[in-house]
C-alpha positions in Angstrom: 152.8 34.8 61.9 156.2 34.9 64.0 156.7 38.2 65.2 160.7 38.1 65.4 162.6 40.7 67.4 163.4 43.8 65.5 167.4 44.2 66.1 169.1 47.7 67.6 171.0 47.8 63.5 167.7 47.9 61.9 166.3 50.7 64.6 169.4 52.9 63.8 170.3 52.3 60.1 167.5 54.6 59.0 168.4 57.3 61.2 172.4 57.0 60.2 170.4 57.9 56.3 168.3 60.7 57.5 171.1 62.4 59.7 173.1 62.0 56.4 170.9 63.6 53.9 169.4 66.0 56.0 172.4 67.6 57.9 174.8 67.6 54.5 174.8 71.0 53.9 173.7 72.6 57.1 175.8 74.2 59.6 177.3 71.8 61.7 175.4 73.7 64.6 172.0 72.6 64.0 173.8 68.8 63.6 174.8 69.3 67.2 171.3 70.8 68.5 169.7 67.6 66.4 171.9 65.4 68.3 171.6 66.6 71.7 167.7 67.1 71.5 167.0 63.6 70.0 169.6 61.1 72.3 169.5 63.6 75.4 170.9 61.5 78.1 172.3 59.2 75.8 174.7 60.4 74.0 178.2 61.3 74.9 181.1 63.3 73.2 184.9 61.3 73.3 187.4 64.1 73.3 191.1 63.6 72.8 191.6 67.4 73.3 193.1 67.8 69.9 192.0 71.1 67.9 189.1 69.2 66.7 187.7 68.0 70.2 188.1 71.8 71.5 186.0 72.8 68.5 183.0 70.4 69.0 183.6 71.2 73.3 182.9 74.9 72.4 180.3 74.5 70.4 178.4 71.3 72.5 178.7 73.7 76.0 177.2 76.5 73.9 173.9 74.3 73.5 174.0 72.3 77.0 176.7 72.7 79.1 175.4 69.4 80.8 176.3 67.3 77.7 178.6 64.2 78.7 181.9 64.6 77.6 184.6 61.9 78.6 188.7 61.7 78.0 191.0 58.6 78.0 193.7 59.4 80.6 195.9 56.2 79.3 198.8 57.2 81.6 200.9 58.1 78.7 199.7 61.7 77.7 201.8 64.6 77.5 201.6 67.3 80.3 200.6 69.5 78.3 197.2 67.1 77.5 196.8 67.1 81.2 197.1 70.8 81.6 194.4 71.4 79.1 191.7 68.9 80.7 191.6 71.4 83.6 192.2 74.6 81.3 189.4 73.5 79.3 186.6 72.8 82.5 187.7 75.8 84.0 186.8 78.0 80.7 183.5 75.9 80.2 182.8 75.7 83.8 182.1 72.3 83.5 183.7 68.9 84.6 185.2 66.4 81.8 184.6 62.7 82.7 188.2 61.6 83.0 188.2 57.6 82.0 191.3 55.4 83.3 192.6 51.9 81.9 192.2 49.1 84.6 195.3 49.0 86.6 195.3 45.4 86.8 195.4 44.9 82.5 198.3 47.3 82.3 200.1 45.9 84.8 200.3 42.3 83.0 200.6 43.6 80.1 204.0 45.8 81.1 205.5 43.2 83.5 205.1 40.4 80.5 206.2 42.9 77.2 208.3 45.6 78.8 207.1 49.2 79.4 207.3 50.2 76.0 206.2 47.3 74.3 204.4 49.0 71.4 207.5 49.9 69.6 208.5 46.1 68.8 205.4 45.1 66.9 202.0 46.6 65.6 200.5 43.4 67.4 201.5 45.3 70.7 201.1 48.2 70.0 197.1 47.5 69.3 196.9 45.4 72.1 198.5 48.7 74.1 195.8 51.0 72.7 193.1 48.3 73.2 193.8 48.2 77.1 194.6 51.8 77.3 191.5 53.0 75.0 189.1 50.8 74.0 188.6 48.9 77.1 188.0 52.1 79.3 185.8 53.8 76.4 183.5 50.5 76.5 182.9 50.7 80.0 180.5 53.8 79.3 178.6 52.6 76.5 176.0 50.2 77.7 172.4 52.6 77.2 174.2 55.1 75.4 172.7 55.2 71.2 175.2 57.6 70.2 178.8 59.2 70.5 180.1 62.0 68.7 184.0 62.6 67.7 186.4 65.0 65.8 186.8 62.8 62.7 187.4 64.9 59.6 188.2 63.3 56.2 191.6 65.5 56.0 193.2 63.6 58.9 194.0 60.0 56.9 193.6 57.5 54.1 191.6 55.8 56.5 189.1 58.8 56.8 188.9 59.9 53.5 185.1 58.3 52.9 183.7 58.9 56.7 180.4 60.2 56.4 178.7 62.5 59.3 176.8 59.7 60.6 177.7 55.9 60.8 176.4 52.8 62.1 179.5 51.8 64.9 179.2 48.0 64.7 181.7 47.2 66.7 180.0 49.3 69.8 176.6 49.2 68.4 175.1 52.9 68.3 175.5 55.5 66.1 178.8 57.5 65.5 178.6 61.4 65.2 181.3 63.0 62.8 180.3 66.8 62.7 183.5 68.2 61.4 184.2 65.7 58.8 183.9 67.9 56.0 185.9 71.1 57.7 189.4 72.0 56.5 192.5 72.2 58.5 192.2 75.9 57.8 188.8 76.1 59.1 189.9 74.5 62.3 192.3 76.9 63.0 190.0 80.0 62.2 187.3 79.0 64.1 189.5 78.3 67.3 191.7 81.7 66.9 188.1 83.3 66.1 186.6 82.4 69.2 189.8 82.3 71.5 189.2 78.3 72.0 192.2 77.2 74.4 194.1 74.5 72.7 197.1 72.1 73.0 200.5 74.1 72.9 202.5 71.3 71.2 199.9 72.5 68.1 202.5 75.1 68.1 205.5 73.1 67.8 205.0 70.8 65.4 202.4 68.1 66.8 198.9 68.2 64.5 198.0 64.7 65.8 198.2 64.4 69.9 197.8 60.9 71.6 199.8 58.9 74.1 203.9 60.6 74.2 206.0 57.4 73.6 203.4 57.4 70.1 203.3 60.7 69.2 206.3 63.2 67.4 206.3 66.5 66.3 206.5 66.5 62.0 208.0 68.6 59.2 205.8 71.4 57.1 204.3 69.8 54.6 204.1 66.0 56.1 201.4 64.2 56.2 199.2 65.0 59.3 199.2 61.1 59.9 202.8 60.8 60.5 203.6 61.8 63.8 201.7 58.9 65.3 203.3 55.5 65.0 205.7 56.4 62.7 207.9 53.3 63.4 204.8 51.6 61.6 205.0 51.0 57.7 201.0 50.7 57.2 199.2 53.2 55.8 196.2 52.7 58.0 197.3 54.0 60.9 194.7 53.7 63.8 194.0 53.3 67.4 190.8 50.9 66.8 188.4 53.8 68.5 187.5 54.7 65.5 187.6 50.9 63.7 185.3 50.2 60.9 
């Protein structure tokens, strides 16, 4: 009989189930405790920042204020993003892994397609996220088994069936959604409730933040979706983090 090699998919498909059945109604605190006591070391928290992120950062430092939390300083973020980084660790006490594209990439990639090269074709513009995001973000992954990220269903077409726990093929380890059944409304009650520092361009019109050249502030009643890209016809309007 050959024994053949069990793959890391077949190890962590099961466990994407049982986090799913068992955590669907609990409080999204005793997800987090779950997660941090079964992956210890090797799990890691990817915050942009955004209302969300500052949610899941109070709650995470609440259980261990060692848990790994990392940021993707693309060299395009607003001020204001930067501000809160250091806003944020100094409230926490703790120190957010800043993560930074290789200088090298960018630099080809500007001095062949111009500075702001995303605005000419969606082709660009993901191979602008993919240098600025994706390639830092991979960097940290090998021996990590699971990441968790602010990913609610509200946010966009594309969201609308994420589930709490989901097998990440593309990075191969378990994605974390804890929030993905709260409400906008929640959000914002929960950070006002416990005086959670947050963005201030939340306050003027920005519910999505990313890079500033991608991001705009919208109208009331717009879709949260279309301050980011909005140059961009698709409806699926992603950064390929978060890729299915």
């Amino acid at each position: 009989m050959i024994n053949y090699p069990i793959s890391k998919n077949q190890i962590m498909h099961p466990l994407v189930k049982e986090i799913n059945e068992r955590f669907d109604s609990t409080p999204t605190i005793e997800l987090l405790q779950f997660c941090v006591e079964h992956f210890k070391n090797k799990l890691f928290f990817a915050s942009s920042l955004g209302a969300e992120d500052q949610v899941l950062t109070h709650l995470l430092v609440g259980i261990n204020n060692k848990i790994r939390i990392v940021t993707l300083d693309t060299g395009r973020l607003f001020p204001e993003t930067l501000d809160l980084i250091q806003y944020t660790n100094e409230r926490y006490k703790i120190s957010i892994e800043v993560l930074f594209p290789d200088y090298k990439q960018v630099e080809h990639m500007v001095n062949e397609k111009g500075i702001n090269l995303f605005y000419d074709s969606i082709e660009n513009r993901l191979r602008c996220c993919d240098i600025r995001k994706n390639e830092p973000l991979k960097r940290i992954l090998p021996g990590m088994e699971a990441w968790i990220t602010g990913i609610r269903k509200e946010q966009s077409v594309s969201r609308k069936d994420t589930k709490i726990a989901e097998w990440d093929e593309r990075n191969s380890l378990i994605k974390i959604n804890p929030l993905v059944n709260w409400t906008e409304v929640e959000i914002w009650n929960f950070i006002k409730q416990n005086k959670i520092p947050y963005n201030i361009l939340h306050d003027k019109g920005y519910p999505s933040i990313g890079c500033a050249p991608c991001t705009r502030s919208i109208e009331k009643g717009e879709d949260i979706r279309n301050g980011r890209w909005w140059w961009e016809n698709e409806d699926t309007k992603e950064c390929g983090l978060h890729q299915k």
